[in-house]
VMD Tcl script that draws the C-alpha trace (Angstrom):
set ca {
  {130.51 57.39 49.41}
  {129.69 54.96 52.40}
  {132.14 57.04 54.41}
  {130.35 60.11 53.23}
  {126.87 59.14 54.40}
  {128.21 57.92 57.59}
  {129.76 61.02 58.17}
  {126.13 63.02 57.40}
  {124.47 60.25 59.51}
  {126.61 61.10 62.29}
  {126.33 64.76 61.85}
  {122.51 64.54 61.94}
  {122.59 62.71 64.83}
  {124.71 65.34 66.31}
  {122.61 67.79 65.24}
  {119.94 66.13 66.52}
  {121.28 65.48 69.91}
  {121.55 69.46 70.13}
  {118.39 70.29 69.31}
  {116.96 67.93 71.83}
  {119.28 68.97 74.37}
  {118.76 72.80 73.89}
  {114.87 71.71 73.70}
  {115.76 69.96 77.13}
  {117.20 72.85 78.85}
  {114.06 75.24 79.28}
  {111.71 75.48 82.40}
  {108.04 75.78 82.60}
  {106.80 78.73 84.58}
  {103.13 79.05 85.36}
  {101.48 82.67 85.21}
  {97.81 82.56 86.74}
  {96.00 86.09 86.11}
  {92.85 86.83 85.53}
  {92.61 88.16 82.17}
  {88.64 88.27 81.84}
  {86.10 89.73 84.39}
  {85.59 92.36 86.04}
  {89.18 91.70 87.71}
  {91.01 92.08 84.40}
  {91.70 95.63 84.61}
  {94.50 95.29 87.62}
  {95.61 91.45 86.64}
  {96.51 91.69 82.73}
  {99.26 93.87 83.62}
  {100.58 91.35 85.88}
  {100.57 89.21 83.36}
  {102.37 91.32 80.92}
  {105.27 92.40 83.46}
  {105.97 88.52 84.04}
  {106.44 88.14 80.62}
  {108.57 91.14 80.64}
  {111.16 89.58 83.63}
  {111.16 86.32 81.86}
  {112.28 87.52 78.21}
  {114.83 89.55 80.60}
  {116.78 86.87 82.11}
  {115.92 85.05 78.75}
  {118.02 87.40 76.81}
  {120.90 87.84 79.41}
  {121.12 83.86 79.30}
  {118.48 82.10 81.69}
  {118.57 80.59 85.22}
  {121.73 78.58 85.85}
  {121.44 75.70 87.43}
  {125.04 73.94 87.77}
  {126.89 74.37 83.68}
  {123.74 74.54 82.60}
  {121.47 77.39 81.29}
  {117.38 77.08 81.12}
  {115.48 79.57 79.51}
  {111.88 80.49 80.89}
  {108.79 79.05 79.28}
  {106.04 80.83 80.17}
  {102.40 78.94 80.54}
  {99.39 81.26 80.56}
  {96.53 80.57 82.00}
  {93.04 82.67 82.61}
  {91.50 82.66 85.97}
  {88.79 84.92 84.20}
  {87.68 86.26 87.49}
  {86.21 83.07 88.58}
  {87.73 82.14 92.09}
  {86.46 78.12 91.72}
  {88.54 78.20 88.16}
  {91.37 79.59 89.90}
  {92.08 76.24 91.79}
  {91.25 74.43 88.34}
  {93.65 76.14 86.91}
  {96.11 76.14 89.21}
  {96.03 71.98 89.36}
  {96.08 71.93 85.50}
  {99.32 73.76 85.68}
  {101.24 71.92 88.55}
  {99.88 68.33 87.29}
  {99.67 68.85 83.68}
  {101.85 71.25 82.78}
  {104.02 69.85 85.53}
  {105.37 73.92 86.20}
  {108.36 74.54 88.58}
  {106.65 77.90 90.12}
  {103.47 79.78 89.50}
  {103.30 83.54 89.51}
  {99.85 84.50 90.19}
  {96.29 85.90 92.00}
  {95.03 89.30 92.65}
  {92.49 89.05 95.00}
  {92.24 87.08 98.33}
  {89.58 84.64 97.74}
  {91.57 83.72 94.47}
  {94.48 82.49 95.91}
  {92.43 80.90 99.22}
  {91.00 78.81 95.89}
  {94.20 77.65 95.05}
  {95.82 77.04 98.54}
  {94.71 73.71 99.27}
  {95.68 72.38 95.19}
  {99.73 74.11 96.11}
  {99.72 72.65 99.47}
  {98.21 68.92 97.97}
  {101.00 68.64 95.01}
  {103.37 70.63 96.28}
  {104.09 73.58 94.48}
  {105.43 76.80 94.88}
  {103.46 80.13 94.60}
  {104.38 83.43 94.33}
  {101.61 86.18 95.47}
  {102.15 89.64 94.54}
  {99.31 91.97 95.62}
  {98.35 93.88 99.16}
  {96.57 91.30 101.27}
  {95.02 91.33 104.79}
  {97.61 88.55 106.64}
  {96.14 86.08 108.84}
  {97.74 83.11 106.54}
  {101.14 81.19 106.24}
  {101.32 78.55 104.35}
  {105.43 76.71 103.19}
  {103.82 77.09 99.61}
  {103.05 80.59 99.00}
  {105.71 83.52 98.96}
  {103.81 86.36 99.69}
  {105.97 90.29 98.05}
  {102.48 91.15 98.17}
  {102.22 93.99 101.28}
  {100.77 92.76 104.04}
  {98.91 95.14 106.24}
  {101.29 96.50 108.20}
  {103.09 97.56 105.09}
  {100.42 99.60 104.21}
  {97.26 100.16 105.85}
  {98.56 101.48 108.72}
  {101.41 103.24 108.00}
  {98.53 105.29 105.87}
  {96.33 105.33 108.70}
  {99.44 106.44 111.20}
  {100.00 109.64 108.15}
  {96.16 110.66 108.26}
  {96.34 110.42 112.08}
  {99.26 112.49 112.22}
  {97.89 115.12 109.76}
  {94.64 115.12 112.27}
  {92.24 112.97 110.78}
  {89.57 112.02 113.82}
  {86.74 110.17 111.48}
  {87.70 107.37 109.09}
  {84.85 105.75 107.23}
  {85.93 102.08 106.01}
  {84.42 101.02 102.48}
  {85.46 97.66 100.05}
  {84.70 95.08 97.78}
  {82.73 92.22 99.69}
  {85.64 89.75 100.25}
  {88.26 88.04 102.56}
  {90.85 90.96 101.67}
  {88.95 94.35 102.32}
  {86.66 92.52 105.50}
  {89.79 91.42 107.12}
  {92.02 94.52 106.66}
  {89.07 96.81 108.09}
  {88.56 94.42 110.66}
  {92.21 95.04 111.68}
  {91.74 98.83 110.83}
  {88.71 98.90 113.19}
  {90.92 97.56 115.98}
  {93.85 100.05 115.21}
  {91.90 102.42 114.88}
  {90.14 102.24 118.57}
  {93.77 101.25 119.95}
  {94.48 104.94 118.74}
  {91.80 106.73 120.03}
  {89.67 106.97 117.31}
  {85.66 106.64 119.04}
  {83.75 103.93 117.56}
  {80.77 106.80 116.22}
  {83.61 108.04 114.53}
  {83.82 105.09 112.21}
  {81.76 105.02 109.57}
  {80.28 102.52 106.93}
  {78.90 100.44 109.74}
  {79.29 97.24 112.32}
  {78.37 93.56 112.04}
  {78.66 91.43 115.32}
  {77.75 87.89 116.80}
  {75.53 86.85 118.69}
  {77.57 87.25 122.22}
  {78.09 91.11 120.65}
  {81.38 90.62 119.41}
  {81.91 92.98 116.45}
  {82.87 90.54 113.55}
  {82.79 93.17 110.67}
  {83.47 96.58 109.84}
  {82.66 98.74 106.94}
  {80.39 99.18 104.22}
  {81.10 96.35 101.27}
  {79.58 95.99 97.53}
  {80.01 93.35 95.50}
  {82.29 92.36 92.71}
  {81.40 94.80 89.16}
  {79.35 96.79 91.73}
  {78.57 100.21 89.85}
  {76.15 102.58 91.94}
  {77.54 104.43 94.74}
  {75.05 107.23 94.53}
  {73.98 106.47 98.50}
  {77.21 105.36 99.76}
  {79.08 108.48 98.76}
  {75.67 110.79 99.98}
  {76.49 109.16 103.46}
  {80.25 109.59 103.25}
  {79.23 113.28 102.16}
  {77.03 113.37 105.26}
  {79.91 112.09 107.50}
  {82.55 114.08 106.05}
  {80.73 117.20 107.26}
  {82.53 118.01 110.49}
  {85.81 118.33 108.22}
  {88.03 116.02 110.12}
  {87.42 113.04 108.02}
  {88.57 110.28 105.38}
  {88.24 107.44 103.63}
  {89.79 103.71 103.73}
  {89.05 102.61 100.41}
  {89.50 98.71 99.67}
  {87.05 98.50 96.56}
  {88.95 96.18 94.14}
  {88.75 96.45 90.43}
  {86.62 98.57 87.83}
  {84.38 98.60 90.66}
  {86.40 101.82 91.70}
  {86.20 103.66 88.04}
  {82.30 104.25 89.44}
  {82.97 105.15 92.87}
  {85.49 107.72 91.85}
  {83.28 109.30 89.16}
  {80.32 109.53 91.93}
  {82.68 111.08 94.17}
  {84.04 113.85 91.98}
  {79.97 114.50 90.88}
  {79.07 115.02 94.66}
  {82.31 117.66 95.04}
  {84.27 116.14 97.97}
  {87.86 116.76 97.08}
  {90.55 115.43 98.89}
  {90.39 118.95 101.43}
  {87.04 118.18 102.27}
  {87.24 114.00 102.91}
  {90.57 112.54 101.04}
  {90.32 109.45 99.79}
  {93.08 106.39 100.65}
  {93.03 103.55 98.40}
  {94.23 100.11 98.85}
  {93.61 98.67 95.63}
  {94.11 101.40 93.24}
  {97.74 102.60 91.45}
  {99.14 104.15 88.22}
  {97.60 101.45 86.03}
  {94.20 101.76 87.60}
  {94.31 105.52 87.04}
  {94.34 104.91 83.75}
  {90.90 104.46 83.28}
  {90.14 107.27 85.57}
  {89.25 110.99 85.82}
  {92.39 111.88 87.13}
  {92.07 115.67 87.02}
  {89.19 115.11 89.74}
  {91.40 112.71 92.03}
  {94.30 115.30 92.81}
  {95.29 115.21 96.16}
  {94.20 111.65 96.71}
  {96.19 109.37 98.23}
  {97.63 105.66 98.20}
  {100.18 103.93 100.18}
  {102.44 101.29 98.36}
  {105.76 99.63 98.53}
  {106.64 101.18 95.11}
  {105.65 104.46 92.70}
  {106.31 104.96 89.32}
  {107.69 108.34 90.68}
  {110.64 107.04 93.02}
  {113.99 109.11 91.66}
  {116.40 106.37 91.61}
  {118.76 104.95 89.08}
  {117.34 101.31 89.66}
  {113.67 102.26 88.60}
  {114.87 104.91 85.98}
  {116.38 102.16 84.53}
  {113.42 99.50 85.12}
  {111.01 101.98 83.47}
  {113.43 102.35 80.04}
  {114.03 98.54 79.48}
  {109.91 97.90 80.33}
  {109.16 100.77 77.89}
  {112.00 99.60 74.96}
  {110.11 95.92 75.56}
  {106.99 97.46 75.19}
  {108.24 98.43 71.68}
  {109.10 95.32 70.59}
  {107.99 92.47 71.94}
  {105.42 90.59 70.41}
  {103.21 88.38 72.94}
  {99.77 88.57 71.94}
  {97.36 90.72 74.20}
  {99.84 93.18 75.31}
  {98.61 96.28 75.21}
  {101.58 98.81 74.28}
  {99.56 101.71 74.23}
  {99.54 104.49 77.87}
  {101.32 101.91 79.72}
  {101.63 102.70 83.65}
  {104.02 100.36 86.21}
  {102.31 100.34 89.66}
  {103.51 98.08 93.13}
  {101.72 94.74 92.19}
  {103.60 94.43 88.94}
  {106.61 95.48 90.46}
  {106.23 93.19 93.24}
  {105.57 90.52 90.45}
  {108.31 91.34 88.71}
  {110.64 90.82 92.00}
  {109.16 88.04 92.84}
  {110.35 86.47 89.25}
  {113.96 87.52 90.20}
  {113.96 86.33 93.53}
  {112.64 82.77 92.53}
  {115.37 82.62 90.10}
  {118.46 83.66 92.35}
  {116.96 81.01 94.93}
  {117.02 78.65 92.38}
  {120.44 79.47 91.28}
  {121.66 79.58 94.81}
  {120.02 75.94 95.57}
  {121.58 74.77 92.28}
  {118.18 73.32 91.31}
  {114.58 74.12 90.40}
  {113.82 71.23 93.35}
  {110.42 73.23 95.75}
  {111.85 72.08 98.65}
  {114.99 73.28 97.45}
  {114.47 76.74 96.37}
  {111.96 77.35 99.19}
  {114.61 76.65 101.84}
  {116.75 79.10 100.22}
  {114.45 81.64 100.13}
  {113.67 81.43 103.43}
  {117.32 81.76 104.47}
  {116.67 85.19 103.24}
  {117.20 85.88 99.33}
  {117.08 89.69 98.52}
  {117.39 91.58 95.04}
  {117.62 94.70 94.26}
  {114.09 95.78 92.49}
  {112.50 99.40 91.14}
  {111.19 99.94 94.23}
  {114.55 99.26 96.58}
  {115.85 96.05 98.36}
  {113.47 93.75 98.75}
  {114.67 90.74 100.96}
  {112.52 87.30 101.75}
  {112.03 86.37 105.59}
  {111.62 83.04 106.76}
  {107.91 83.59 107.37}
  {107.52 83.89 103.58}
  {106.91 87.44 103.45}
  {109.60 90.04 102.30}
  {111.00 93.15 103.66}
  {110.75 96.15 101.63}
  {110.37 100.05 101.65}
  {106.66 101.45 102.35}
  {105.45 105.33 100.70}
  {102.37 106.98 101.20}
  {101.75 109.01 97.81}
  {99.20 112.04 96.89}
  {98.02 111.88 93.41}
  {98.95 113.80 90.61}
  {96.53 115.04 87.46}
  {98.54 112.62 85.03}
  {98.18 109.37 87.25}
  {101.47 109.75 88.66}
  {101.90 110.24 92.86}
  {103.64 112.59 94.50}
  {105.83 110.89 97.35}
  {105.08 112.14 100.47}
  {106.40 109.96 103.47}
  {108.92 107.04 102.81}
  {109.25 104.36 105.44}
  {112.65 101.87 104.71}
  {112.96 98.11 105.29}
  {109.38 97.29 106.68}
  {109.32 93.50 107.71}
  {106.30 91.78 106.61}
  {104.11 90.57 109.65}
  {100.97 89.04 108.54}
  {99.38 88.04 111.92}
  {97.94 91.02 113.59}
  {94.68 90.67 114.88}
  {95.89 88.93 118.17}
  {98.39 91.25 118.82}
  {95.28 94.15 118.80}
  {92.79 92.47 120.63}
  {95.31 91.79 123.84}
  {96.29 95.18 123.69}
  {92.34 96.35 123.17}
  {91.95 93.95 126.49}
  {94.36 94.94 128.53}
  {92.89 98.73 128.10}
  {89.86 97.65 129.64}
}
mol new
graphics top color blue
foreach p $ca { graphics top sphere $p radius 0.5 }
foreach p [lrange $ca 0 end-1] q [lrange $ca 1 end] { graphics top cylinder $p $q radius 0.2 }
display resetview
């Protein structure tokens, strides 16, 4: 009987031993979306597509590190559109919940929030979403596309298809003032005379032209002037718009541009912000023709994102994290870029042997690629990734047609030096 018990006392501890271990071998992962606010309708996908790539490698066996094997364990947090609560956020996660990466941010001023709190503790972000450049910092790994990935290769297509009038409207942030900035300065590097860009010019005092562009705030709804004037400028025919308006701000500006009649023949539209899961929530039947420029559509004909789409679509069916909307699901470039961020953290990690930041960040910057929906997408040592650019026309069920395909774009975020010696030396 002793011998008995002693052999149950040592199988329980056994036991026990494995259930701590296997408790042991999982890894926190931050996800920092907002998933209230006016910014909810781009970011909850995000958030749903992370969870997607981590209950991937999940099932096919986790990240190995060494003989070991560490499943993902996601911690969700909501930046509810609030850019101070971002940085809150983002310190509870690194200090409390002690994360080894955070996927996470939409818009510029978010992630500016939580710069300073990666930089302070150390941690490693991962930024998926078009930005304007102008930033490198060792803690943030930008797949996002930075300007040269997609403004203007969009504004080299409507130049090219004779576009001479380009009026420049956003959301009134660091992202949309800073890309038409750079836009302004392209565009007068190409020819393009300055009463020939519309939405208007801020300067200094010493004249200097600091802004460009017409800008509405966050949740902004009435566009009933600012598409009269673009209806006014469009006139001559030759004209178009740069559209950086973020969020459901652009369900508004759409609808008042259908209701005045300009259709993509008159004055197309070329949007910055807005993909398949945006479209969702708009008339698309009056948006055919428009156009958007991203480093991935839902509509590229390869084996890698045929497959993608059928193993997001069979998770769809059966997963069961709360809040995911299953229903009319689109994929779009920021959740793809999201979702290739996840895979190139974790073959970085795997390559380094260890979820260490310094460790996996060096190896990422030795240049870690994978092979995503959207084509090879490879990390540079500047921290932003090379990847394929298309410019897309919109179809009547939210899907784009692929026009013009541009392969293996390096990332360069700094660009705004690089136009104003060029703008100099013309003078």
């Amino acid at each position: 009987m002793k011998k008995y018990f002693l052999l149950l006392t040592t199988c329980a501890a056994t036991l026990a031993g494995s259930l701590v271990a296997h408790a042991a071998d999982t890894i926190k992962v931050g996800i920092l979306h907002s998933l209230s606010g006016t910014m909810a309708i781009s970011e909850t996908s995000l958030r749903d597509v992370l969870l997607f790539a981590f209950d991937e490698i999940n099932q096919a066996g986790g990240i190995k590190i060494g003989d070991k094997s560490y499943m993902i364990e996601p911690v969700i947090v909501d930046g509810a559109s609030n850019w101070p609560l971002f940085a809150e956020k983002a310190k509870q996660l690194l200090e409390e919940d002690k994360v080894a990466v955070v996927f996470g941010c939409w818009t510029s001023v978010s992630r500016k929030s939580v710069l300073p709190v990666f930089e302070k503790d150390n941690g490693m972000l991962f930024y998926p979403v078009q930005y304007e450049g102008e930033e490198l910092s060792k803690n943030i790994f930008y797949t996002a596309e930075a300007v040269n990935q997609q403004a203007t290769p969009a504004v080299d297509y409507l130049l090219a298809h004779g576009k001479k009038k380009f009026y420049l409207i956003g959301t009134d942030y660091v992202y949309p003032q800073t890309t038409n900035l750079i836009l302004y300065k392209y565009l007068l590097l190409h020819g393009i005379k300055l009463e020939d860009i519309g939405g208007g010019l801020r300067k200094d005092d010493s004249g200097k032209v600091i802004s460009a562009g017409k800008y509405t705030p966050f949740g902004h709804t009435d566009y009933q002037q600012i598409v009269s004037e673009i209806k006014q400028f469009a006139a001559s025919g030759d004209a178009c718009v740069i559209n950086t308006i973020n969020g459901d701000s652009n369900v508004p500006f759409f609808k008042e541009v259908a209701a005045a009649g300009l259709t993509p023949a008159d004055c197309p539209v070329v949007s910055f912000s807005l993909a398949e899961d945006e479209l969702r929530a708009l008339p698309t039947k009056d948006l055919v023709g428009e156009l958007g420029c991203w480093t991935y559509f839902m509509s590229i004909n390869s084996s890698g994102n045929k497959g993608f789409l059928k193993r997001w679509n069979n998770w769809l069916e059966t997963e069961n994290h709360p809040g995911v909307v299953k229903e009319k699901r689109a994929v779009d470039s920021p959740m793809v870029l999201s979702y290739d961020g996840v895979y190139l953290w974790k073959a970085a990690a795997e390559k380094a042997g260890s979820f260490d930041v310094d460790k996996v960040r060096e190896t990422l910057e030795a240049g870690v690629s994978f092979d995503g929906p959207g084509g090879k997408i490879t990390m540079q040592k500047n921290h932003h990734a090379t990847k394929n650019v298309y410019i897309g026309e919109t179809r009547a069920n939210g899907q784009f047609k692929i026009l013009k395909s541009y392969d293996g774009i390096e990332g360069e975020p700094f660009l705004l030096k690089g136009l104003d010696d060029k703008l100099a030396s013309m003078k």
